[in-house]
C-alpha positions in Angstrom: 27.8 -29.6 44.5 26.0 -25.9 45.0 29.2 -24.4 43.1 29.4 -21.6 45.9 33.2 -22.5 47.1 34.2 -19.5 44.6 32.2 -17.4 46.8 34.4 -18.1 49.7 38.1 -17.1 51.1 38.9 -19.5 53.3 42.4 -19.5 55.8 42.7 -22.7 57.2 45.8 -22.7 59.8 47.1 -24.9 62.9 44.0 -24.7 65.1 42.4 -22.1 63.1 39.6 -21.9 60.4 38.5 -18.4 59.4 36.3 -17.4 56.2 35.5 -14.0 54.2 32.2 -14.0 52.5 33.5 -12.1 48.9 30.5 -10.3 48.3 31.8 -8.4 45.2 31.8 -11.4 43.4 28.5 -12.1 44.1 27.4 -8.7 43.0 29.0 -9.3 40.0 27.2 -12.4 39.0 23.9 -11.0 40.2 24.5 -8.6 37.9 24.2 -10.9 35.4 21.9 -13.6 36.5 19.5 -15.3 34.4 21.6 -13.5 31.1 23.9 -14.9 28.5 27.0 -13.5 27.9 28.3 -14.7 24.4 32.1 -13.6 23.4 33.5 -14.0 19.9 36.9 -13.2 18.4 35.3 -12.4 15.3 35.6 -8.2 14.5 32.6 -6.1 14.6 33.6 -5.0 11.0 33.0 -9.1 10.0 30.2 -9.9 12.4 28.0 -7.6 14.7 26.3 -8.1 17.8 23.1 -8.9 15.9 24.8 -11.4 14.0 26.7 -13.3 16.6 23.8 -13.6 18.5 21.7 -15.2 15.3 24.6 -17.6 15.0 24.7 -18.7 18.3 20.9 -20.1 17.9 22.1 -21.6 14.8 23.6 -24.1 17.2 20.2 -25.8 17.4 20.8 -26.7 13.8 24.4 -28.1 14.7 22.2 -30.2 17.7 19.7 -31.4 14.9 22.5 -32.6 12.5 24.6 -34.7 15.3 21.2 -36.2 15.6 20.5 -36.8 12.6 23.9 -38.3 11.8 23.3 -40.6 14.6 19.4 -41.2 14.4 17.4 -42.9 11.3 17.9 -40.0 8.9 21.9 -40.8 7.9 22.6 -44.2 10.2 26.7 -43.0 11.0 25.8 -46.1 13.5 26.8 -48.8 13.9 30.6 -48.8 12.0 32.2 -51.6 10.7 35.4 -50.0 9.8 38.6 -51.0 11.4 41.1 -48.8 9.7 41.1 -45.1 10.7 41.3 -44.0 7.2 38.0 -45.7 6.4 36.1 -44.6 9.5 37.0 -40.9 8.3 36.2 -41.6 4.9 32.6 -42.9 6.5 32.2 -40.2 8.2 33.1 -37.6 5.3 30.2 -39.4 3.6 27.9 -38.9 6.3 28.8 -35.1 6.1 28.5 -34.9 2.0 25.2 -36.9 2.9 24.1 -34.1 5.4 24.8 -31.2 3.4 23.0 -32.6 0.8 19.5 -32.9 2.7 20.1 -29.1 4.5 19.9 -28.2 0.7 16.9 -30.3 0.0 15.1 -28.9 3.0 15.6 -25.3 1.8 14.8 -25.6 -1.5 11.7 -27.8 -0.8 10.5 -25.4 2.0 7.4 -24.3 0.0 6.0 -27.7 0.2 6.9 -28.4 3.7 5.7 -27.3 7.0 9.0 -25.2 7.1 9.0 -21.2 7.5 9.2 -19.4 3.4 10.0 -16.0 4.8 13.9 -16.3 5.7 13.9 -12.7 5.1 12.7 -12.0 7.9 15.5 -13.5 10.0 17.6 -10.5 9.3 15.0 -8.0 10.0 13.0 -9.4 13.4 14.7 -8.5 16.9 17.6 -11.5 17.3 16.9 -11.6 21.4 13.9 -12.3 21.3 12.1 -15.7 21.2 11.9 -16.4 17.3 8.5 -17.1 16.1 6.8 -19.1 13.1 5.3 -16.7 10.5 1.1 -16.6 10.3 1.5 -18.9 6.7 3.7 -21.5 8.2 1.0 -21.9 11.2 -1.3 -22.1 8.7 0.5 -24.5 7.5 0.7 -26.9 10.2 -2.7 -26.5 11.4 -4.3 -26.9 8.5 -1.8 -29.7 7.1 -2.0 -28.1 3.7 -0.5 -25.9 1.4 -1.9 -22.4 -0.3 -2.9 -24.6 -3.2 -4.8 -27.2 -1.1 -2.7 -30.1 -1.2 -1.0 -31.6 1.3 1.8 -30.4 3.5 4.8 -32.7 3.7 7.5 -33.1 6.2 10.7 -34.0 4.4 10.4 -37.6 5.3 6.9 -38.3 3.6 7.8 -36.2 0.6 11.2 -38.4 0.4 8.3 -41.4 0.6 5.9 -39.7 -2.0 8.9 -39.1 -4.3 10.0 -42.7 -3.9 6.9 -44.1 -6.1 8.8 -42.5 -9.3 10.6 -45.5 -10.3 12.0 -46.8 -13.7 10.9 -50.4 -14.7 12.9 -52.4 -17.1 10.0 -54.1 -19.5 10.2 -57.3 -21.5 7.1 -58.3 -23.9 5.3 -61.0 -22.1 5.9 -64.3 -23.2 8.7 -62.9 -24.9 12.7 -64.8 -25.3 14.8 -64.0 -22.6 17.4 -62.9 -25.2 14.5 -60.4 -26.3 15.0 -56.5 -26.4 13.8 -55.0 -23.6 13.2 -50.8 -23.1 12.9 -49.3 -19.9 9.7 -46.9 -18.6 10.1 -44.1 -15.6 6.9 -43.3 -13.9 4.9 -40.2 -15.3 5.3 -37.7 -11.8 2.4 -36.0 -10.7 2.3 -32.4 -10.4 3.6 -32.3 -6.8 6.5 -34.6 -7.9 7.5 -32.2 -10.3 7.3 -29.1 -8.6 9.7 -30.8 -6.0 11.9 -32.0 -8.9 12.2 -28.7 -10.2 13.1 -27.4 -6.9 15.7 -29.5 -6.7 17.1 -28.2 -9.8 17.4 -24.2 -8.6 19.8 -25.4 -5.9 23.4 -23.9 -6.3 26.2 -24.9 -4.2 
């Protein structure tokens, strides 16, 4: 339960029980208590210590996607698949589906609550606790942008962008056999900043 049996030598004979405490052991872990030790196989030529260590917080991200794959955002759940090729064709969607919104996020981080200055990533000390830049505080305390307007988190901009429809119109009163034209909503400046965001991704 305590995990301490490793700590132990234990000779157990006919009539006999005997036990060495192995205190070199236990030095050696003290020695690294309360650390982390990450390994990788990766060179130092493709990835240094710096970098492995930025990578292994990217996990988080990893955490946030299996959740999301499973939550409201993608719905993996429930399947209704029986054939194994169609579950992993499900599945692949999900993932196309996924990578699609990670590049949403980052090209849409000026109008969310999200951190602007990934620059800094590379330049701030990879040990320690990573911290929100002053204009993304600003950010989410204020609930606004530089401009003024509102902050979004990628859910309600989703909901703001969803009010740009296209409506198939008929004159009224008209025959049903009438020619009808179709009209997309005018979007508003926010709309279109977000739309032209969208366009600047490259994959």
């Amino acid at each position: 339960k305590y995990k301490v049996a490793k700590h132990f030598e234990l000779k157990i004979s006919k009539g006999r029980f005997s036990y060495r405490f192995l205190e070199e052991k236990v030095a050696a872990e003290a020695a690294l208590d309360g650390l982390y030790v990450i390994r990788t196989s990766l060179s130092k030529e493709r990835m240094d210590e710096a970098d492995v260590i930025r990578s292994y917080k990217q996990l988080s991200n990893v955490e946030q996607a299996f959740r999301s794959f499973k939550g409201i955002d993608l719905k993996v759940r429930p399947i209704y698949h029986h054939l194994k090729d169609r579950v992993r064709a499900h599945i692949f969607l999900c993932m196309l589906a996924y990578y699609v919104e990670w590049h949403m996020k980052e090209a849409w981080r000026e109008l969310l609550f999200s951190d602007e200055d990934q620059g800094a990533k590379k330049t701030r000390d990879p040990v320690a606790p990573a911290k929100r830049s002053a204009k993304a505080l600003e950010k989410v305390h204020s609930k606004t942008l530089a401009d003024g307007t509102k902050a979004h988190s990628f859910h309600t901009l989703l909901t703001d962008l969803s009010t740009i429809v296209r409506n198939t119109c008929r004159r009224k009163g008209g025959e049903p056999d009438e020619p009808s034209f179709t009209m997309t909503t005018t979007p508003n400046a926010k709309q279109k900043r977000a739309l032209d965001l969208i366009d600047t991704i490259v994959v």
